[in-house]
N, C-alpha and C positions, 0 to 999 in steps of 0.2 A: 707554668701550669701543665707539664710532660704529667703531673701526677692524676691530672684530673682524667685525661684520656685513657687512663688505668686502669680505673673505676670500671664497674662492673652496671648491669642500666640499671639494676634497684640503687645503688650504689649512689650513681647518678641522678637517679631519681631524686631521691631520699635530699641530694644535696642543695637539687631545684627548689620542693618543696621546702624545705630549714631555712633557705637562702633566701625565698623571696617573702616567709614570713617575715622572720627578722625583718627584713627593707620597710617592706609594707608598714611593720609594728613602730619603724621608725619615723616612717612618714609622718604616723598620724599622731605619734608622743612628739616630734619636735616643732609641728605644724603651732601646740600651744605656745613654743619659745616666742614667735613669730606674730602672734595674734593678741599676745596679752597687754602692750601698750596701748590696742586699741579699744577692748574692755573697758580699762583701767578709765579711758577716756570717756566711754560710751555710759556705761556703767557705777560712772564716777567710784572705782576699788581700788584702796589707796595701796601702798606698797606689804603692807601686814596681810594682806588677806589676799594678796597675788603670789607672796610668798607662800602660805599655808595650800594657795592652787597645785604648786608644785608638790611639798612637800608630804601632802595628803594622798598623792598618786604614787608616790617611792614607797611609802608606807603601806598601804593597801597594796601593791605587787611585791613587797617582801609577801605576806598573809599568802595572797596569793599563788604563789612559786611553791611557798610549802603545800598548802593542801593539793594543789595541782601535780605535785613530787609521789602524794602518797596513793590518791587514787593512778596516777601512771603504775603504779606500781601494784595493784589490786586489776584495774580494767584496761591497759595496755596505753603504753605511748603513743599510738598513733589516734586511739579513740580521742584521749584526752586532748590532746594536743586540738584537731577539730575543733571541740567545744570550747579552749581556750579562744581560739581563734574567730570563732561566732560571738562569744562574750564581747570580746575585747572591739569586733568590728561595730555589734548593737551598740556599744556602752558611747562608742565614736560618733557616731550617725548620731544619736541623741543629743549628743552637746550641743549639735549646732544647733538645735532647737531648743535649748534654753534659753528662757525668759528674768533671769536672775540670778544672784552670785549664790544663793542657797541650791538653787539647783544643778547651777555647776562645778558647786561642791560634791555635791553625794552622786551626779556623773561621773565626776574625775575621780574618785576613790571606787566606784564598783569600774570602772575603764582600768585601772589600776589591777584590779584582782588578775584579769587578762592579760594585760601586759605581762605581768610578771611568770603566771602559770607558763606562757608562750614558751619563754627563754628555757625554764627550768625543764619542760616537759621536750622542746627541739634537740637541745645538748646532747641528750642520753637517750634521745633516738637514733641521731646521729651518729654519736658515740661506740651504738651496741652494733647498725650496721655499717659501718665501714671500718675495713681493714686497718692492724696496729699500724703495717707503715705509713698508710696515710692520716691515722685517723687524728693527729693533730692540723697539719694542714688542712681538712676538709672542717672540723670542725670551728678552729681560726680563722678560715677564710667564712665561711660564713657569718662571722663579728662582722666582718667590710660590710656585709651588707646593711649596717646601721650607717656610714659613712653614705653610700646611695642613696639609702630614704631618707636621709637629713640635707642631701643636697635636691631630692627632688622636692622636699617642703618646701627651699630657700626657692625654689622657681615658680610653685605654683604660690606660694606666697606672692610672687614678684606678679605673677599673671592675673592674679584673680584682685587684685587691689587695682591694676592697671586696667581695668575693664568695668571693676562694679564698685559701687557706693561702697564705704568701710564697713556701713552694718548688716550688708548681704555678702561681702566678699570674706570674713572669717567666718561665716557660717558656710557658706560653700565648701573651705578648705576640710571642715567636719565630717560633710557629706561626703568626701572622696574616701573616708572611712568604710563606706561599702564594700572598698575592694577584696577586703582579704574572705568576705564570702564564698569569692570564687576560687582564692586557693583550694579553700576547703574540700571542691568539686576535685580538681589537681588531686591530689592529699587522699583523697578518698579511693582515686581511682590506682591509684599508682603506686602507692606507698604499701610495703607490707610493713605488718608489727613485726619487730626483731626477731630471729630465729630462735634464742637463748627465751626469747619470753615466751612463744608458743610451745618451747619444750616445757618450760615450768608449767605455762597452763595445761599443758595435756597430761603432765605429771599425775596432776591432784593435786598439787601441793598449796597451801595457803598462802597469800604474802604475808609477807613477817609484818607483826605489828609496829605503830610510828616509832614505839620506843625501843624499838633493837638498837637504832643507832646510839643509844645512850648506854648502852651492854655497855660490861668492861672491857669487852673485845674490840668495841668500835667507839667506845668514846673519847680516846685520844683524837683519833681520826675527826670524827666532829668536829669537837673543840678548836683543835689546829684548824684545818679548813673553812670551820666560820671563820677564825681569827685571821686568816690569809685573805680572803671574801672582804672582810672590813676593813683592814690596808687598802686593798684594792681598788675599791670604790668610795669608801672614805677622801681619798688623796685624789679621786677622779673629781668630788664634788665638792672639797675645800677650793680644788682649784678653778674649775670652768664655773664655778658659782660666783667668785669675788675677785677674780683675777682684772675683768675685763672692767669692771666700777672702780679698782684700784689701778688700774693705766688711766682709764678716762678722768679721773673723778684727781686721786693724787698725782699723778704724771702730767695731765691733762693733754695725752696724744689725741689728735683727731681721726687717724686711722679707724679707731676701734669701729665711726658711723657709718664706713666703708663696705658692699660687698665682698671687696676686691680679700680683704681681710680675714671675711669668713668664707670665702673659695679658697683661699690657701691653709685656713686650719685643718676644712673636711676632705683636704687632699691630703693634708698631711697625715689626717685620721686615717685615711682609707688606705696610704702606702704603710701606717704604723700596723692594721690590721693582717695586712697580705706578709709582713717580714714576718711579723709577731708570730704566727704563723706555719710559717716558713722552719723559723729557728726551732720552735716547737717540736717539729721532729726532727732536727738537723741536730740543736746541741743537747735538745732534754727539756723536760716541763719546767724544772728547777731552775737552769740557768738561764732558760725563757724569763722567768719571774726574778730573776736576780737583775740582769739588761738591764729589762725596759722600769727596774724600781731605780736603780743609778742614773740611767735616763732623765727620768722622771723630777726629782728631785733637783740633779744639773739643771733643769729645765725652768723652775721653779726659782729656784737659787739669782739665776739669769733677768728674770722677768721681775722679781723683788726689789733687788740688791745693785744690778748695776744700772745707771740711765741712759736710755733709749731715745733714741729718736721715731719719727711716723717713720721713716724709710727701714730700717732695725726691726722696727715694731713688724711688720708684713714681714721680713722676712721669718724672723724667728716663729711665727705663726703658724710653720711648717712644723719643725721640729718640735713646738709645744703639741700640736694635735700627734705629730708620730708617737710621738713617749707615752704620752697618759691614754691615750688609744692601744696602743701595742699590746701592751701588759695584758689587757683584755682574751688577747686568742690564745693563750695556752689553758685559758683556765678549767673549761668548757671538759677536753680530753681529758686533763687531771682528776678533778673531780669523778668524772665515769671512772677511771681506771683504779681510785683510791677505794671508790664503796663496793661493797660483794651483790650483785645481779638481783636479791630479794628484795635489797632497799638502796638501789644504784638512784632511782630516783626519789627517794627517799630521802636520804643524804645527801644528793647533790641539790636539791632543791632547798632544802634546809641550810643547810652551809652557805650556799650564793646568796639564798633573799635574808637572812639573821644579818649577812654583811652588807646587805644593800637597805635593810628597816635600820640599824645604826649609823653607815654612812649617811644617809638624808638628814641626819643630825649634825653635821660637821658644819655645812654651812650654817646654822644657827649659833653653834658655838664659837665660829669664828668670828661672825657680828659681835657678839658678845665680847669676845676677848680683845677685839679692835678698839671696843671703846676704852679701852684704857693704853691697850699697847702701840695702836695702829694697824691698819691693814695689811701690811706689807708685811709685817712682825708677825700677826695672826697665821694669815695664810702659810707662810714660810714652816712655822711651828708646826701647823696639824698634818700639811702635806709631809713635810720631814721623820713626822713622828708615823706618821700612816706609813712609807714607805718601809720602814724602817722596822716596822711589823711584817711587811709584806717579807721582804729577807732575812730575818728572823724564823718566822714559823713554814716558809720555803726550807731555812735547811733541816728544820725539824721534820718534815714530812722526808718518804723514799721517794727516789726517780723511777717514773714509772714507765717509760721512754720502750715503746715495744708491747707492752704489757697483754698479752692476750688474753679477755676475758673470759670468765667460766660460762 
């Protein structure tokens, strides 16, 4: 971390506040992983409408990543970013005061818009203030900070069940949703909007309308970059979707009902975030995204195809979270450095959530293709083929390793 003491205090700043949205945004999106068998119970919501819980909140923060790209882009990063943050913490607090699965639908999808504006509008704040040599490590080391807030869920999950009745202790986990209020105050005070974007506002100049990025000058650009975006996270949500019902369920390992199991995934995540990272500015965006899709894959391959034991099963649970974590931290600097300053969030917002509203489709079609081929067949197929996109239109894009923005 020699790089971080390099940083400059907006620098610094800037990384506090990115870092501990992200955490915070994670807490309160994996709090639901954690809570929803006991709904299902409370509730009586059978497995069809616990799945559409998830998949209606990926859905609504694609939506929302985009619009949240274009106003950053019109009213500045840092403003946006704020009201993301407010959105995302009300839309949180709410939940826990639902009264039924209708209303925790249309919580989870306006929670959604937030979530997703958060990531889109942090990136390419980040992005635009901190320097090229760091600006991949700063911007990949704040992914780890999803690795944090999904290991503080697993605890207050473990605290608040060990203390209160089941039907007050997930509504409590909801209400911890407040927190990112007070970034806000953080954020406010501390944070300036990027230098490049106060020259363009003091210019005159307008932001370019949503459809520049579809010009013929930038819509290679687009294209590719969704199509990278859906490798991406496609392959991240064929696999942590049905990986762990197809060990438990075809394998029949008992590991999987272990914490010990999921402290060694979110370690591996959060060592996959820090490398990821790491290499991002060491070998290139490119070969960043080349790794950890080989990685990836091996990974997959591993966990399908050969038979495991419970002792195997924990261990490999490192290296599954490093890989399909990893991939994650170069992407953030990429995208900033591929789109041009007028619609940097623009297009990077659009690229990430078009490949994060398709990826939430993966696990569906998995189910789907399992019943005829099997689970292990399924999974194996759409991760393989998502990677395999990912390194593909990685070498169709330039290395942008350095890249000094205008």
């Amino acid at each position: 971390m020699q790089w971080f003491r390099e940083l400059n205090t907006t620098e610094r700043r800037t990384f506090i506040g990115a870092f501990g949205g992200w955490a915070i945004d994670a807490l309160d999106f994996m709090v639901f992983t954690f809570v929803i068998s006991t709904l299902m119970t409370l509730w009586h919501i059978d497995k069809g409408q616990a799945g559409m819980l998830g998949t209606v909140t990926l859905l609504f923060s694609a939506v929302g990543g985009w619009l949240a790209g274009i106003l950053a882009d019109r009213y500045g990063r840092v403003r946006i970013l704020q009201y993301t943050i407010i959105w995302f913490s009300v839309c949180t607090v709410a939940i826990g005061f639902a009264q039924n699965f209708e209303q925790l639908f249309v919580l989870r999808a306006l929670q959604g818009l937030g979530f997703g504006g958060e990531w889109a509008v942090g990136s390419v704040l980040m992005g635009e203030i901190v320097r090229a040599q760091h600006r991949g490590k700063a911007v990949g080391t704040v992914q780890s900070g999803w690795a944090v807030g999904w290991g503080a869920a697993a605890l207050l999950y473990t605290l608040a069940f060990s203390v209160l009745p089941p039907e007050w202790a997930w509504r409590s986990l909801f209400w911890i949703g407040v927190l990112p209020a007070f970034l806000v105050l953080y954020i406010r005070k501390h944070v300036p909007e990027p230098e490049m974007f106060q020259r363009r506002q003091a210019s005159g100049i307008a932001a370019a309308s949503f459809w520049t990025i579809f010009s013929p000058a930038l819509l290679k650009t687009t294209v590719v970059t969704s199509l990278l975006c859906t490798g991406v996270q496609g392959g991240y949500y064929a696999i942590t979707t049905w990986l762990p019902t197809f060990l438990k369920v075809e394998r029949n390992l008992s590991v999987l009902n272990t914490g010990g199991y999921l402290l060694v995934i979110i370690a591996g995540s959060f060592c996959g975030y820090i490398t990821g990272a790491y290499l991002a500015d060491r070998l290139g965006r490119r070969a960043n995204l080349l790794v950890f899709s080989v990685l990836s894959a091996v990974s997959v391959y591993v966990y399908t195809q050969l038979p495991l034991t419970n002792g195997q099963m924990l261990v490999l649970g490192f290296p599954l979270g490093f890989a399909s974590s990893g991939i994650f931290s170069g992407i953030g600097a990429y995208l900033t450095e591929l789109f041009p300053s007028n619609v940097r969030a623009t297009g990077q917002g659009f690229a990430y959530n078009f490949g994060r509203g398709v990826g939430a489709l993966f696990p569906s079609l998995v189910g789907f293709l399992s019943q005829q081929h099997g689970l292990g067949w399924a999974i194996g197929v759409f991760a393989a083929g998502a990677y395999a996109v990912v390194i593909l239109t990685a070498l169709l894009l330039p290395e942008t390793k350095g890249r000094q923005l205008e």
